[in-house]
C-alpha positions in Angstrom: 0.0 0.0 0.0 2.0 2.8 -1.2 1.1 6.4 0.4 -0.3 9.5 -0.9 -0.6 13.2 -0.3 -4.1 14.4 0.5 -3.4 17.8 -0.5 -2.2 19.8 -3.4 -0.6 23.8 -3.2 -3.9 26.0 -3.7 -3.7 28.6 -6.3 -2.2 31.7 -5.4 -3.2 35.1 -6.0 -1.3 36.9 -4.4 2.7 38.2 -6.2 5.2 35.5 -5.9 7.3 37.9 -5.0 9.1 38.2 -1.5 7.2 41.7 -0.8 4.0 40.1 -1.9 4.3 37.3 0.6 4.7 39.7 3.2 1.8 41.1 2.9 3.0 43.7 0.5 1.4 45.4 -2.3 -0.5 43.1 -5.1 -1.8 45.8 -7.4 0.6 48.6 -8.5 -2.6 51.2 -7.9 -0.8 54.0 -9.2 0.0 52.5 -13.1 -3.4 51.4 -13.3 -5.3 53.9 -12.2 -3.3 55.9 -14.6 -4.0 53.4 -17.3 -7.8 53.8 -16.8 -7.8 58.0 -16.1 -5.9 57.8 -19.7 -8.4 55.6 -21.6 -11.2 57.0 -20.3 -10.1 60.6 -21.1 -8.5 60.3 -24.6 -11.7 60.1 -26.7 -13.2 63.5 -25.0 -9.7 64.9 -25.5 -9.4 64.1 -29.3 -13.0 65.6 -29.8 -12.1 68.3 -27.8 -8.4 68.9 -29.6 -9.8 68.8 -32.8 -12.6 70.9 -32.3 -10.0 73.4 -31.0 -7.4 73.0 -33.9 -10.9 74.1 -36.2 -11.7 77.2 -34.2 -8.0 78.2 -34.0 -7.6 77.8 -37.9 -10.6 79.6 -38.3 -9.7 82.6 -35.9 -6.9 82.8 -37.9 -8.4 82.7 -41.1 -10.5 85.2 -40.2 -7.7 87.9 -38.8 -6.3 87.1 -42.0 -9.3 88.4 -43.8 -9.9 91.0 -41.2 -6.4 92.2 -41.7 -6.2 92.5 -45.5 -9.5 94.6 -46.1 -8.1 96.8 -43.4 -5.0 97.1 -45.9 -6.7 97.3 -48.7 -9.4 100.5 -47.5 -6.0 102.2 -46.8 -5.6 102.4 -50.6 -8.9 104.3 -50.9 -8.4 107.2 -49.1 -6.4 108.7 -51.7 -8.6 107.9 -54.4 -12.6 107.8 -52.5 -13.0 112.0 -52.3 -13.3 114.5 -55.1 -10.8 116.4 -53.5 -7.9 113.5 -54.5 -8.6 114.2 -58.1 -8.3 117.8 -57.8 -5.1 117.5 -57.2 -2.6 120.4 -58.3 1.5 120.8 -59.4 3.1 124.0 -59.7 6.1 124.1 -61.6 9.1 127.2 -61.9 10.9 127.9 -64.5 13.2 129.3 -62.0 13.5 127.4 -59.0 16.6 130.3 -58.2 13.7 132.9 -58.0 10.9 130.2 -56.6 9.5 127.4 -55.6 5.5 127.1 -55.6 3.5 124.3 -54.4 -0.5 123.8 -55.1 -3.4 122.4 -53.4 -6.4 121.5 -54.7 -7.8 125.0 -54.4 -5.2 126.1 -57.5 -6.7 127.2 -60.3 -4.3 125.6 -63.6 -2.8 128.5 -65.2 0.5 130.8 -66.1 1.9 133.4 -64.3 5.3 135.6 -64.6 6.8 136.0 -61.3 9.4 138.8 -60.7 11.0 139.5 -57.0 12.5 142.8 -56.4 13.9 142.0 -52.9 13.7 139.2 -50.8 12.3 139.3 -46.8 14.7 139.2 -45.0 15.9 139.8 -40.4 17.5 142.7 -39.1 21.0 142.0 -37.6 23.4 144.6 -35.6 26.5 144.8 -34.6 28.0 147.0 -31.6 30.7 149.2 -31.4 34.1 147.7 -30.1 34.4 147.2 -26.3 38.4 147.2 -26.2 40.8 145.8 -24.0 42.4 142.4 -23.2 40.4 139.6 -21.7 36.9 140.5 -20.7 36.3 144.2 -20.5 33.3 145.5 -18.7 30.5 147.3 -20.0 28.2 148.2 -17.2 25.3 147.0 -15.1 21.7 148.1 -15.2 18.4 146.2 -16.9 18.2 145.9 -20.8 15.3 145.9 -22.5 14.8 144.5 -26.1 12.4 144.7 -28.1 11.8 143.1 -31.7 8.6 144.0 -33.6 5.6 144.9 -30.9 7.4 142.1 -27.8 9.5 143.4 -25.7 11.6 141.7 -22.7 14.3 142.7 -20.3 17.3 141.6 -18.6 19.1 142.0 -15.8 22.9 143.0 -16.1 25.1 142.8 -13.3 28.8 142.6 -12.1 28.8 138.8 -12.4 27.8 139.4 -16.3 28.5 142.7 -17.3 30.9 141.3 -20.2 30.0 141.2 -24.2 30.0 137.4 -23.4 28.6 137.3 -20.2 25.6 140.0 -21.9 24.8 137.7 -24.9 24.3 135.1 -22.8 21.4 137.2 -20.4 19.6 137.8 -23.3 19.8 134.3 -25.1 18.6 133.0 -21.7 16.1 135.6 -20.8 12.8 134.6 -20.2 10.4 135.7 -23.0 12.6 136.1 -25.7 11.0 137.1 -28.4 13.0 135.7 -31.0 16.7 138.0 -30.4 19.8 135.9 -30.5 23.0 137.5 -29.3 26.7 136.4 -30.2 30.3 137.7 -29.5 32.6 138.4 -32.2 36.5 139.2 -31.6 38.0 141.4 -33.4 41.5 143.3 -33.6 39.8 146.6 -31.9 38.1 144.6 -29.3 34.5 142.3 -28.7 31.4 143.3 -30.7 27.8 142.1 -29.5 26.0 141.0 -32.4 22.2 141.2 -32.2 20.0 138.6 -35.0 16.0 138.6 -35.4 15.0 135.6 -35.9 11.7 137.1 -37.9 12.1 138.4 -41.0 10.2 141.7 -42.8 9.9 145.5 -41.9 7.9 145.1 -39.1 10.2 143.3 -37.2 13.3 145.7 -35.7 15.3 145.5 -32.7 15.4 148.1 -30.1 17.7 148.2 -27.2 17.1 150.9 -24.2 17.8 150.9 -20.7 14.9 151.0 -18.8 17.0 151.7 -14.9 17.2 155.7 -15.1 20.8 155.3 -15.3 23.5 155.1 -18.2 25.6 152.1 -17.4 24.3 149.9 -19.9 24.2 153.0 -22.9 27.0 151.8 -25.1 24.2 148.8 -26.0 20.8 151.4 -26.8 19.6 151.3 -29.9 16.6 152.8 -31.9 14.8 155.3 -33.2 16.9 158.7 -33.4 19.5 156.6 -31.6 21.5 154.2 -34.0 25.2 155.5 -33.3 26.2 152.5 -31.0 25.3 150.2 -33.5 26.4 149.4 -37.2 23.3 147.7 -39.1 24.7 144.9 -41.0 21.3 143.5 -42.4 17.8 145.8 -42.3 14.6 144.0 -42.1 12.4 144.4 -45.0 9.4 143.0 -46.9 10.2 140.8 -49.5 9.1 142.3 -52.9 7.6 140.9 -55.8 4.5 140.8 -59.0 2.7 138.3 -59.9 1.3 138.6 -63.2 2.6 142.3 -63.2 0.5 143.3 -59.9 2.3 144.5 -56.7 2.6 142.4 -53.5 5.1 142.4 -50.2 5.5 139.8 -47.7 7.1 140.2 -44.5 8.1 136.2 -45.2 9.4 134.5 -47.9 6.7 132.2 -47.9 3.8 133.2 -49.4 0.4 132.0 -49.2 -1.9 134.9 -50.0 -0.4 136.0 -53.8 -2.3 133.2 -55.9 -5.4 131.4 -54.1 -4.1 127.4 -53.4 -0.4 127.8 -54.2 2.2 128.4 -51.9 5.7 130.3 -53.3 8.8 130.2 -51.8 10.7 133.4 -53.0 14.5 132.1 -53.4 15.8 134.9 -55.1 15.4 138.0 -56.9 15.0 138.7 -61.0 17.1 140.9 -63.5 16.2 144.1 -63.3 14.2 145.6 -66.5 11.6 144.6 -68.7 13.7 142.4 -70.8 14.1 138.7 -71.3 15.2 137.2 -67.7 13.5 140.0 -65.7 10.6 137.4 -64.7 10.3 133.2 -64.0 7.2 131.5 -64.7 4.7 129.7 -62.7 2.6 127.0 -64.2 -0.3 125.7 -62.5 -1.9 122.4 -63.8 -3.8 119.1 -62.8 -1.4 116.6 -61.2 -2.3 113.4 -63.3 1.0 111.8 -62.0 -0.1 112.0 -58.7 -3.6 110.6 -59.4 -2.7 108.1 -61.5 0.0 106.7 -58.7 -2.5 106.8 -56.2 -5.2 104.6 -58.8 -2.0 102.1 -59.2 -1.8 101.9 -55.3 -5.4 101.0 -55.8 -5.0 98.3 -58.7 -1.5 97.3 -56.1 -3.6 96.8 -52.7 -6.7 95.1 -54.6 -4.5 92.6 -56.0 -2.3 91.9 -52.3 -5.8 91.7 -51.2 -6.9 88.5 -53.9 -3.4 86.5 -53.3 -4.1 87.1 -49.3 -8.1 85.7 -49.2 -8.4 83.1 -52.1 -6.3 80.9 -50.3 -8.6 81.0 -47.6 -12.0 79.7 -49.8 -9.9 77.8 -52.1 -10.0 73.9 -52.8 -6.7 71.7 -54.3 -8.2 68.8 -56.1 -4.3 67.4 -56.3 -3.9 67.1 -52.1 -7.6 67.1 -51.6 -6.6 70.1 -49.5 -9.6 72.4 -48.4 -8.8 76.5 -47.3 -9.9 76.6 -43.7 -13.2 78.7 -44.8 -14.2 77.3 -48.1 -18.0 77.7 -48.6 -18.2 80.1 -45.2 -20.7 82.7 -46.2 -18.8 85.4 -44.2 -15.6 85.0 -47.2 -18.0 84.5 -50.1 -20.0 87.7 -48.8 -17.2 90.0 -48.8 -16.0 89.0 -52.1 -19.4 89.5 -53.8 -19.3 92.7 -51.8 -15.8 93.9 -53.3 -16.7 92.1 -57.2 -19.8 93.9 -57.2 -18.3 97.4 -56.6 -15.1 96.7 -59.0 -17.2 95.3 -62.1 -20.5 98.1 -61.5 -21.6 100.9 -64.4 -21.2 104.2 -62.2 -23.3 107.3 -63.3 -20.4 109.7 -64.3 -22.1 111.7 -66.7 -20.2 109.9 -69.4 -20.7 107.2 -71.7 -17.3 106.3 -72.4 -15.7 106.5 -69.2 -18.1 104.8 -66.7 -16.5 101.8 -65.7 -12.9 100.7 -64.5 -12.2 98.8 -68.0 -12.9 102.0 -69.7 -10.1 103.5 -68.1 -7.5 100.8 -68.6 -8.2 98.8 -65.4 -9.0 95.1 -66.6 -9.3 91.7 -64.8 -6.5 89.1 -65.1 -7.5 84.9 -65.7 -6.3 85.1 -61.6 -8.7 87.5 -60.1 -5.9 90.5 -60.2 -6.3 93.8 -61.9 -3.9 95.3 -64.4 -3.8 98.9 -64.9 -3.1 100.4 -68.5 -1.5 104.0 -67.3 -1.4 105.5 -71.2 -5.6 104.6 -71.1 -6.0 105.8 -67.8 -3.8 109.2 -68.5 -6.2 110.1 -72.2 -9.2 109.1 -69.7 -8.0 112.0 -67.9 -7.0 114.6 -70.2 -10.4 113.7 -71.7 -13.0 113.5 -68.8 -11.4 114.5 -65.9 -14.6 114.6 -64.1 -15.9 111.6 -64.9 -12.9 109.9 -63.7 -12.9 111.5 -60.9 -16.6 110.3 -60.3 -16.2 106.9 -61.4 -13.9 106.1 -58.6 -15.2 108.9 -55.4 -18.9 109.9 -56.4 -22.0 109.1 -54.4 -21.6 105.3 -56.2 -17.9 105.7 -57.3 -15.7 102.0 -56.9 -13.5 103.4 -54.0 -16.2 105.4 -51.9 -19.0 102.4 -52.3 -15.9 99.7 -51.8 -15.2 102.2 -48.6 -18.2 102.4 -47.5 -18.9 98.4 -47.7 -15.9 98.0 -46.2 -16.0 99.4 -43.1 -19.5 98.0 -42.4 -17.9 94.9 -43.0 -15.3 95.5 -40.7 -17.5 97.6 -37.8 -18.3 96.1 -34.6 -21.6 94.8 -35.9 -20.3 93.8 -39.1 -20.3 90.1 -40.7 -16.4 90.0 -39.7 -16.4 91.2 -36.1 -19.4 89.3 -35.7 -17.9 85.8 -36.9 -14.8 86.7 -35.2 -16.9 87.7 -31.2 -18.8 84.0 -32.2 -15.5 82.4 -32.5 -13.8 83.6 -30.0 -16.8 82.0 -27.8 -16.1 78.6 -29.3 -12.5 78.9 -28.1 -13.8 80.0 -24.8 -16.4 77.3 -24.1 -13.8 74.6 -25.3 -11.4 75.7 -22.9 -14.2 75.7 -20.3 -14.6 72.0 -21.6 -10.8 71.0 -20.7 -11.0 72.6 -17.5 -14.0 70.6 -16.8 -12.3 67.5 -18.0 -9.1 68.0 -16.1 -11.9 68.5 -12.9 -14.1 65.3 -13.7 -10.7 63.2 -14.3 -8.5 64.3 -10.9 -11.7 63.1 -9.0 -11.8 59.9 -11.6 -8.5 59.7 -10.2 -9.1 60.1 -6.6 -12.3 57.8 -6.8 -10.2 54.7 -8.7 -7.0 55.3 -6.5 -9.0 54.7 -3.3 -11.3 51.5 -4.7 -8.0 50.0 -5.4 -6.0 51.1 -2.8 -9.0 49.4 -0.9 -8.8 46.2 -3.1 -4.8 46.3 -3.0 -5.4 45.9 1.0 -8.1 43.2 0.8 -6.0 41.2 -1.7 -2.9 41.7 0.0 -4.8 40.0 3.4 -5.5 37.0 1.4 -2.2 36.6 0.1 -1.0 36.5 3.9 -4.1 34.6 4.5 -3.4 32.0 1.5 0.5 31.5 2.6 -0.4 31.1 6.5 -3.3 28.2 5.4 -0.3 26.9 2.9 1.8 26.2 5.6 -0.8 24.8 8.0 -1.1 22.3 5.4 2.3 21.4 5.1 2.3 20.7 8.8 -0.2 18.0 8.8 0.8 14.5 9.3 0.4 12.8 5.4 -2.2 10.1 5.2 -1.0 6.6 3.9 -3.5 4.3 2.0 -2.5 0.5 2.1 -2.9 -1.3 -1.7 
């Protein structure tokens, strides 16, 4: 009768491991609770992420959009007014005589320009104060006066010198416009007194003002001008325009010819003869306009390459523009098309349209501008040019006008762009919810199984204590 074990080991479930028979840990809690936080958040945090990635492209899109009408309405202002095309050059024949610039107030025309004498400051220079070093003058109080201003200064023993003099009065509060320098020469220091106005009106006088005669050497004015030598007198500049008389205490003028501005350089020959005049020619500045409408043609066309993109679809990649078929882009482009290919009421027949003064569409959706069609258009119909692109329904004052609604606070972009912006907002508010919802997913799991971790890791103990209880036990023999 042979003899056999009654029992067998039992199944463990506990970690073979040294730790685990202890009564350690069974479950590592902290991998698996990760492990289930992670699955159960990654579908809500793809929906999430790409709902994001769509609003972001979006926003982006749109301050694309946004950004290039801004751009493009810059163009317009020189080109939405009347005022733009009424633009005027004045030209010299003598820019040694004059200059002349024109506003749009210029009348085109020819004038003869002669200039007797130009405007010009007053400047005196004192009599010699000899002597080596720094000779004194005198104290007392100085007053100046240039024109109808007057101020005065204080001269004492600390700067009763020519230099220590010029520098009271450059410093002296109120000064009307009197600048005083110090020149050396072999007989001694002269004080040199500048206006800094020009014309008649505008002469120095010196007196002192302290009932004494310290300060006398340095009085000048009326009925008193031996103390100084007048180097330059003031005086009104001179001139005819068109053979009639005018004076200007400035040599800028603005009241001679109504809109232009001349700038007298330099006087005429004298006489009647050939050189005794220069010429001023006043006409429409079609350069200038016609720059400005090229700016135009330029900004429209930045404007297409910036927002087709945006609507476009590449059949090649099967690549879609992030707002192809959004009624926002396809409304502002029927919006701009509408205004660019319109008949405008200029008056005119001929000249109503932008192809009828050289501004054609391209197979890309650009604009070309022919300058030698656009320039006859002009000489032609200046008018009607000018009301085919800034009258009531002219292209750049109805594309300005559609523009900014567009682009106000309760237009179509602003609008998408404040709805957008909300998306963002509430998916954020989505994350933060998530990243809520799954730290207390995390809390919740790591306590069940920090829970079951215990339990599991009492039956291990229990498991191996009954194990070895079993061992113990005396084995039962069976006879054959």
């Amino acid at each position: 009768m042979s003899t056999v074990s009654s029992s067998s080991s039992p199944v463990s479930i506990a970690s073979s491991s040294s730790s685990a028979a202890a009564g350690g840990s069974v479950i590592d809690v902290q991998s698996l609770v990760s492990q289930l936080v992670a699955a159960t958040r990654a579908p809500q945090d793809a929906i999430i992420s790409t709902k994001t990635q769509t609003v972001t492209t979006q926003i982006s899109a749109l301050g694309t959009l946004k950004s290039s009408l801004s751009t493009f309405q810059g163009t317009l202002s020189a080109i939405d007014t009347p005022t733009a095309f009424n633009a005027e050059v004045a030209n010299t024949t003598s820019s040694s005589v004059f200059t002349a610039t024109a506003t749009s107030d210029a009348v085109p025309g020819s004038y003869s320009i002669s200039v007797s004498q130009l405007a010009q400051s007053q400047q005196l220079v004192s009599g010699a104060f000899g002597g080596t070093g720094s000779p004194t003058i005198g104290t007392g109080t100085l007053q100046l006066t240039l024109g109808g201003s007057s101020f005065s200064v204080a001269i004492t023993s600390s700067n009763n010198s020519a230099s220590g003099i010029a520098a009271a009065i450059n410093a002296a509060t109120g000064n009307t416009g009197i600048t005083a320098t110090v020149i050396n020469g072999t007989d001694g220091s002269h004080l040199v007194l500048s206006s800094s106005e020009t014309g008649a009106s505008n002469t120095i006088q010196v007196a002192e003002t302290d009932g004494g005669t310290g300060l006398s050497a340095l009085t000048y004015g009326t009925g008193n001008t031996t103390h100084y030598t007048q180097n330059s007198p003031a005086q009104d500049a001179i001139f005819t325009v068109s053979g009639i008389q005018h004076s200007s205490s400035s040599n800028v003028v603005s009241d001679a010819i109504n809109g232009v501005t001349l700038t007298l350089t330099g006087t005429t020959a004298s006489g009647t003869g050939a050189g005794s005049s220069a010429t001023l020619s006043v006409a429409k500045d079609t350069s200038t306009i016609i720059s400005n409408i090229q700016a135009f043609v330029d900004g429209y066309n930045t404007l297409v390459k910036a927002i087709q993109p945006l609507g476009s679809f590449d059949q090649t990649t099967g690549t879609a523009g992030p707002m192809l078929g959004d009624p926002v882009l396809s409304g502002v482009q029927n919006d701009i098309r509408s205004a660019l290919y319109s008949v405008v009421n200029t008056g005119s027949a001929t000249y109503n349209t932008l192809a009828s003064v050289g501004i054609t569409t391209n197979s890309d959706g650009t604009l070309s501008l022919n300058s030698t069609q656009l320039q006859n258009a002009l000489q032609a119909a200046p008018s009607a040019v000018s009301a085919l692109f800034s009258g009531t329904n002219g292209v750049a004052a109805s594309l300005n006008t559609r523009i900014a609604s567009e682009l106000s606070t309760s237009g179509v972009v602003t609008s998408r762009s404040n709805t957008l912006i909300k998306q963002e907002n509430a998916l954020t508010d989505q994350t933060n919810q998530l990243n809520t919802q799954m730290t207390q997913l995390t809390a919740s799991l790591t306590q069940q199984y920090s829970q079951l971790n215990t339990l599991l890791s009492s039956l291990q103990s229990t498991s191996a204590y009954l194990s070895q209880q079993f061992a113990a036990l005396p084995q039962v023999q069976q006879k054959n």
